[in-house]
C-alpha positions as CSV (number, residue, x, y, z in Angstrom):
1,X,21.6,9.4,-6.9
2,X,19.1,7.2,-8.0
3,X,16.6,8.7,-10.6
4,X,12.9,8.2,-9.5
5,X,10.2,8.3,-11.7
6,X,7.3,6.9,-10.8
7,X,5.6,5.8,-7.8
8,X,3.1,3.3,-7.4
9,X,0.5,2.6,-4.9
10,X,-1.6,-0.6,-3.2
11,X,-5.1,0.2,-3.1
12,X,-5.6,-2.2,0.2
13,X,-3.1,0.9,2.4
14,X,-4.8,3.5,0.5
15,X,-7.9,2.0,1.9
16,X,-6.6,1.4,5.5
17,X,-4.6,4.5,5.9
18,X,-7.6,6.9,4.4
19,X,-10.3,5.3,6.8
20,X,-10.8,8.7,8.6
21,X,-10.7,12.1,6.9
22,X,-7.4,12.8,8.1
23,X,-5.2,10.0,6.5
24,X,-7.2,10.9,2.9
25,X,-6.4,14.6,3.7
26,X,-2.7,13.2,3.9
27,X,-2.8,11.2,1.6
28,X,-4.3,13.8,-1.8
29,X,-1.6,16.2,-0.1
30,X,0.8,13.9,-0.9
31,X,-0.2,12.7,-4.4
32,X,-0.9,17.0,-4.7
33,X,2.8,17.3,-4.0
34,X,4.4,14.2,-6.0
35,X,2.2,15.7,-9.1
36,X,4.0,18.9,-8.7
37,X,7.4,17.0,-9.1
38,X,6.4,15.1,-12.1
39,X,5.9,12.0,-11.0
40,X,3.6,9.2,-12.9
41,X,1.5,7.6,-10.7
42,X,-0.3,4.1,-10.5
43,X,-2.3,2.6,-8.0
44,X,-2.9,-1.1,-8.3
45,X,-5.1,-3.9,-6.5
46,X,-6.6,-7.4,-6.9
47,X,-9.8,-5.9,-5.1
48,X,-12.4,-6.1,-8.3
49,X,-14.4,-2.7,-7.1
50,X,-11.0,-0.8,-7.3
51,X,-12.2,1.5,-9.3
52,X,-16.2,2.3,-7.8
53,X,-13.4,2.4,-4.4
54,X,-11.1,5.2,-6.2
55,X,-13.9,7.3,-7.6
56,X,-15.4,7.2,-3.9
57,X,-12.3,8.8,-2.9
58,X,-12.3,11.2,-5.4
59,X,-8.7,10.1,-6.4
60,X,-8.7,8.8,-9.2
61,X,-7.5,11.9,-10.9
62,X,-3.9,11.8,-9.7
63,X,-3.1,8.6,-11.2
64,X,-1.7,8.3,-14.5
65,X,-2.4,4.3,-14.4
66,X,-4.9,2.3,-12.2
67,X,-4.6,-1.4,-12.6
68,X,-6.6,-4.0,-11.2
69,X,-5.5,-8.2,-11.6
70,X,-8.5,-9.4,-13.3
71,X,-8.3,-6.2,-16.4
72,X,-6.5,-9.0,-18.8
73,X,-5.7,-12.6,-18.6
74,X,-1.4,-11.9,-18.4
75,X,0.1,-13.5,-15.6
76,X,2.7,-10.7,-15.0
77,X,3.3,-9.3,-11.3
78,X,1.1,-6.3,-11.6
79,X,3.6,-3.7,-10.2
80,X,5.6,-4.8,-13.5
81,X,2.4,-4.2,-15.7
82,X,2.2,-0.8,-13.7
83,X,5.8,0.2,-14.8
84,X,5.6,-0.9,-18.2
85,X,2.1,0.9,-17.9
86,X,3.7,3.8,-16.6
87,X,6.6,3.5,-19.6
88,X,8.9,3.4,-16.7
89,X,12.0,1.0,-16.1
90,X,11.5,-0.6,-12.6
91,X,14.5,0.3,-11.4
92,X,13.2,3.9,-11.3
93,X,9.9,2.7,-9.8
94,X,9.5,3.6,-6.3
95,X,6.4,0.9,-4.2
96,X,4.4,2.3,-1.2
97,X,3.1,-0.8,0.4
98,X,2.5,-1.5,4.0
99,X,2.4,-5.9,3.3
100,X,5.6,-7.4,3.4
101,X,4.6,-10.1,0.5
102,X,4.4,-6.4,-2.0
103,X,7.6,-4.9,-0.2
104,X,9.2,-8.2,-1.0
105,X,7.7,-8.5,-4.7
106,X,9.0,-4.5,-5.4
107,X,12.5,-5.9,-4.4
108,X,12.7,-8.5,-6.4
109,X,12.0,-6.4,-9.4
110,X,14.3,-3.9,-8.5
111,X,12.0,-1.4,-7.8
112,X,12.8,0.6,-4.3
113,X,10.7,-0.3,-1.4
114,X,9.0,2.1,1.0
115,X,7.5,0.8,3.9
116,X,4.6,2.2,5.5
117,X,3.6,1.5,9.1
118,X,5.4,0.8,12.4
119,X,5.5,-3.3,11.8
120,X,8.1,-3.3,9.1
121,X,11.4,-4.7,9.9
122,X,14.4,-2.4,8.9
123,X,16.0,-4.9,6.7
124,X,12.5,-5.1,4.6
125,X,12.2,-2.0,2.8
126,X,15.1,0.7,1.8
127,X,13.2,3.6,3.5
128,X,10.2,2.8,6.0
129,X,7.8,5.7,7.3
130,X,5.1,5.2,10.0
131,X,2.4,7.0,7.9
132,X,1.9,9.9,4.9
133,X,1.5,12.9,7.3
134,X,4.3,14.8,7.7
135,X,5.5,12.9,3.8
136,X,6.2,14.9,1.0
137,X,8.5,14.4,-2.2
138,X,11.7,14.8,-0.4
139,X,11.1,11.1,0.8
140,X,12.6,9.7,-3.5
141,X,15.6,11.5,-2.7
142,X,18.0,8.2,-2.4
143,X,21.4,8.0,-2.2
C-alpha cells in the first residue's frame, strides 16, 4: 500500500469549488478531517494575492506550507518546492487539482494524481472525484 503523506492543493479549485458556502463548508471539513490523520498540507498558486485570498477564507490555518511562484526567483515546478517544503518525498505526495496541465505535472513527479470534477478523463488521474462533499481521508488509501 502506498504510504501518503502529504497532500497538496491548487488555490485556482479551492477558489472555484468554495464559490458558495457549501463547497468551503466541504472543503474545511475535509482539510478538518486530513489534519486528524496527520497529513501536511500545502496549497500552492501562481495567483500573487494568494495569500489576502487564503486569509479571506479563513484557511490558512490548515496548511502547513502555502507557496505562491513569485516567493523566490528558483525555477522549480512548485508542487516539488511544496514537497521538499513539506519535507516530503513526492512519491508520498498526493495533488488535488481539477486542470489537466497540474494532473499531468503531479505525474510526472511521481506524485499520485486526484482529479477533481466530472471533465477528467479516466486515464488522467489515478483516482478522480466529482467534488469534496461526501470526501474524507479514506480517499489516500491506494493500492
Amino acid at each position: 500500500m502506498k504510504k501518503v503523506e502529504g497532500c497538496i492543493f491548487h488555490l485556482d479549485y479551492i477558489l472555484s469549488y468554495s464559490a458558495n458556502s457549501m463547497g468551503l463548508k466541504d472543503l474545511k471539513r475535509f482539510l478538518i478531517n486530513l489534519r486528524m490523520s496527520d497529513m501536511k498540507l500545502a496549497v500552492i498558486s501562481k495567483n500573487n494575492n494568494m495569500l489576502d485570498i487564503i486569509k479571506m477564507l479563513k484557511i490558512e490555518d490548515f496548511f502547513d506550507v502555502i507557496l505562491n511562484n513569485n516567493l523566490d526567483d528558483d525555477f522549480k515546478p512548485l508542487l516539488l518546492k511544496a514537497s521538499e517544503k513539506l519535507d516530503i518525498p513526492s512519491e508520498n505526495c498526493v495533488v488535488f487539482d481539477s486542470e489537466i496541465d497540474g494532473l499531468n505535472e503531479a505525474k510526472l513527479l511521481n506524485m499520485t494524481a486526484i482529479g477533481i470534477g466530472t471533465n477528467i478523463e479516466p486515464n488522467m488521474a489515478d483516482k478522480i472525484i466529482p467534488n469534496l462533499s461526501d470526501v474524507n481521508s479514506s480517499i489516500l488509501n491506494f493500492n
